[in-house]
N, C-alpha and C positions, 0 to 999 in steps of 0.2 A: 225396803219396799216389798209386798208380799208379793209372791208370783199366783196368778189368778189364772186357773184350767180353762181352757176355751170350753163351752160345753157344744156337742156335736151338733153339725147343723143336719135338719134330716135329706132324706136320700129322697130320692125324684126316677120314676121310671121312666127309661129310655123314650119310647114312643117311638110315631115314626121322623121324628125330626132331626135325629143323631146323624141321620143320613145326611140331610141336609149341613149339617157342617163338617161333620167325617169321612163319610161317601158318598162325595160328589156324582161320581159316575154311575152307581148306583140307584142314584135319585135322578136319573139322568139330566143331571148337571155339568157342563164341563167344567173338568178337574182344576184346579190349582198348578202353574207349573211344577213344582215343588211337592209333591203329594203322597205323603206315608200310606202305600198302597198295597197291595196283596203281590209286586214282585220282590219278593227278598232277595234271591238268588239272581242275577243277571246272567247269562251264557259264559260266561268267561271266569266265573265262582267256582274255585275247585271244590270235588265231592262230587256225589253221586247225584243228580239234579231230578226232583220229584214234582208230582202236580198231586197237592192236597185240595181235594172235596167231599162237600159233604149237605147235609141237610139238616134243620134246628125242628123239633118237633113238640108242640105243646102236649100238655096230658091226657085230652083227648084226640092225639095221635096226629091232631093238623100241623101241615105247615105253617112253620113262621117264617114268612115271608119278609121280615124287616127288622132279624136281626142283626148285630155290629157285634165281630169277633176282631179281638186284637191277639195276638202271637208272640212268643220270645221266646227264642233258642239258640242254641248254641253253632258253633260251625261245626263242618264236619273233623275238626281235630279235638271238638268236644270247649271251645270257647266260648264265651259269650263276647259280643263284641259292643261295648255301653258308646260308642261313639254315633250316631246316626248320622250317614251321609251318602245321599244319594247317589254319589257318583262312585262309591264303592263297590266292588263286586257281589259283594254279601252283605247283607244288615240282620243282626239279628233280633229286630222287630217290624212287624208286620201289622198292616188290618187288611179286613174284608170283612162283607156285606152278605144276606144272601138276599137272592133278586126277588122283585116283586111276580115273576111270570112263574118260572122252575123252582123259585126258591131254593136254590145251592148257591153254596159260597167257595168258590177256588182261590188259591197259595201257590205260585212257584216258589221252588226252595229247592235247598240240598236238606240230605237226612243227614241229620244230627250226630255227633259222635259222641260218646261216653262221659260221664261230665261227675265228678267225683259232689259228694254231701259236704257239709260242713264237718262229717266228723271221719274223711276221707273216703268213704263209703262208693264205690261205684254204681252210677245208677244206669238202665240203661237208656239209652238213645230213645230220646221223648221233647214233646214241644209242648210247652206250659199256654195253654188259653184261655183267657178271660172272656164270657159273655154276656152280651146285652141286649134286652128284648123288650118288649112291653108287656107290662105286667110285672114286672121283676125289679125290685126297687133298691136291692143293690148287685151286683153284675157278681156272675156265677164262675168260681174259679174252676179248671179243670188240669188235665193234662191227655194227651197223645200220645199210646207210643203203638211200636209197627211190629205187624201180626208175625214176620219174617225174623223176628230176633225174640222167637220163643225161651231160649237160653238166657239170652239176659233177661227177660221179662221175669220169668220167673224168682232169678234172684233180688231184684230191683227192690228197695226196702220199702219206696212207697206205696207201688204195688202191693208189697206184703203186710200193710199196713190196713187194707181193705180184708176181715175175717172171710166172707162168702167169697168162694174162686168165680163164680157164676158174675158176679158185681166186677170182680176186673175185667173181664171181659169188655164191658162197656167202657171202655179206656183205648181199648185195643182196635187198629184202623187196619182195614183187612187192604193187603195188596192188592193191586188190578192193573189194567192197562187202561188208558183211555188214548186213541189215535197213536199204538204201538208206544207209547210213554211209558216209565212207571207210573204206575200213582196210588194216592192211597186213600179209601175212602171211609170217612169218621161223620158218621151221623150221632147230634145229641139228642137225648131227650130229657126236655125239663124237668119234668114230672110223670107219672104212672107208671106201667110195666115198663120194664127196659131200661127205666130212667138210668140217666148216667151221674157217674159219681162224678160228687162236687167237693172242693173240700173247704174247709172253712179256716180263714188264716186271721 
C-alpha cells in the first residue's frame, strides 16, 4: 500500500481568542484548577529565583496587548525537565499573556543553567519562547538570554550565529529589580527598528 504525505493544513492567526482558552486569567476568566501558567518556579525550586517581564511591540512601535507567549527551559543545573506536573517545584514549561491594560507579560522562574548543543557545545544560560499575536500566522520562535552572563553570551554558538552584534542585542534581557526582586526585563518587537531576532526552525 503506498504511503500518501498529508499535505499541510494552513495556519490561522492567533487573535484575541487564544486567551480565551490558554489564558484564562488574562481574559479575566477564572483559571482552570489545573493551569499551565506563568509560575514555573514555586518558592521552594532550587536556583536563583527571577521575575521575567516584558512587553510585545508591533512595527509601528504599539503595544500588543493580546499576545500568548509559551516558555521552555532548562533548571538551573542546566536540565530540561519533559515531565509536566504541577505539584513540582519547577516545571520547565511555562505560558503567559500580556495584559489588555499595561500590556506586559510576567514569569516566575529560576535562571537557567548551562545546557550543552547536540554536538556538546555549551550554550549559555538562555529560555527558548515561542510567540503568538494577531496578525502573525504562524508563531515566532525566539530565545532569552541575561545581560549579566556577558561571558557566556558572547561564546554561545547561537548567539554567534546572528553576523550583526547590534542584532543580538535584541535577544539579550537587561537585569533590574522590581520590588527588591531580581528580574529581567525582554521586550520583543515583531517588526521594524529594534525588531528582534526570530529564528526559523
Amino acid at each position: 500500500m503506498p504511503i500518501e504525505l498529508l499535505k499541510e493544513t494552513p495556519s490561522q492567526t492567533a487573535g484575541p481568542y487564544v486567551h480565551i482558552g490558554l489564558a484564562l486569567a488574562a481574559a479575566g476568566i477564572e483559571p482552570r484548577e489545573h493551569e499551565i501558567w506563568n509560575e514555573m518556579a514555586k518558592p521552594e525550586a532550587p536556583g536563583e529565583h527571577i521575575l521575567l517581564l516584558g512587553n510585545v511591540y508591533d512595527g509601528n512601535g504599539h503595544l500588543v496587548r493580546d499576545s500568548f507567549l509559551e516558555l521552555w527551559q532548562a533548571d538551573d543545573q542546566g536540565h530540561y525537565h519533559i515531565d509536566f506536573d504541577q505539584d513540582k517545584p519547577f516545571n520547565s514549561f511555562g505560558r503567559t499573556a500580556t495584559t489588555f491594560d499595561a500590556g506586559e507579560w510576567t514569569v516566575q522562574t529560576i535562571k537557567p543553567g548551562v545546557v550543552n548543543n547536540a554536538a556538546g557545545v555549551p550554550m549559555a544560560p538562555h529560555i527558548n519562547i515561542s510567540l503568538f499575536a494577531r496578525g502573525v500566522n504562524i508563531h515566532l520562535h525566539t530565545r532569552l538570554y541575561f545581560s549579566d552572563e556577558a561571558e557566556a553570551n558572547a561564546k554561545d554558538p547561537v548567539l554567534n550565529l546572528i553576523e550583526q552584534p547590534a542584532r543580538r542585542e535584541t535577544l539579550v534581557a537587561t537585569r533590574c529589580e522590581v520590588d527588591g526582586k531580581v528580574a529581567y526585563r525582554f521586550d520583543m518587537r515583531i517588526q521594524g527598528e529594534g525588531e528582534t531576532v526570530f529564528f526559523d526552525f
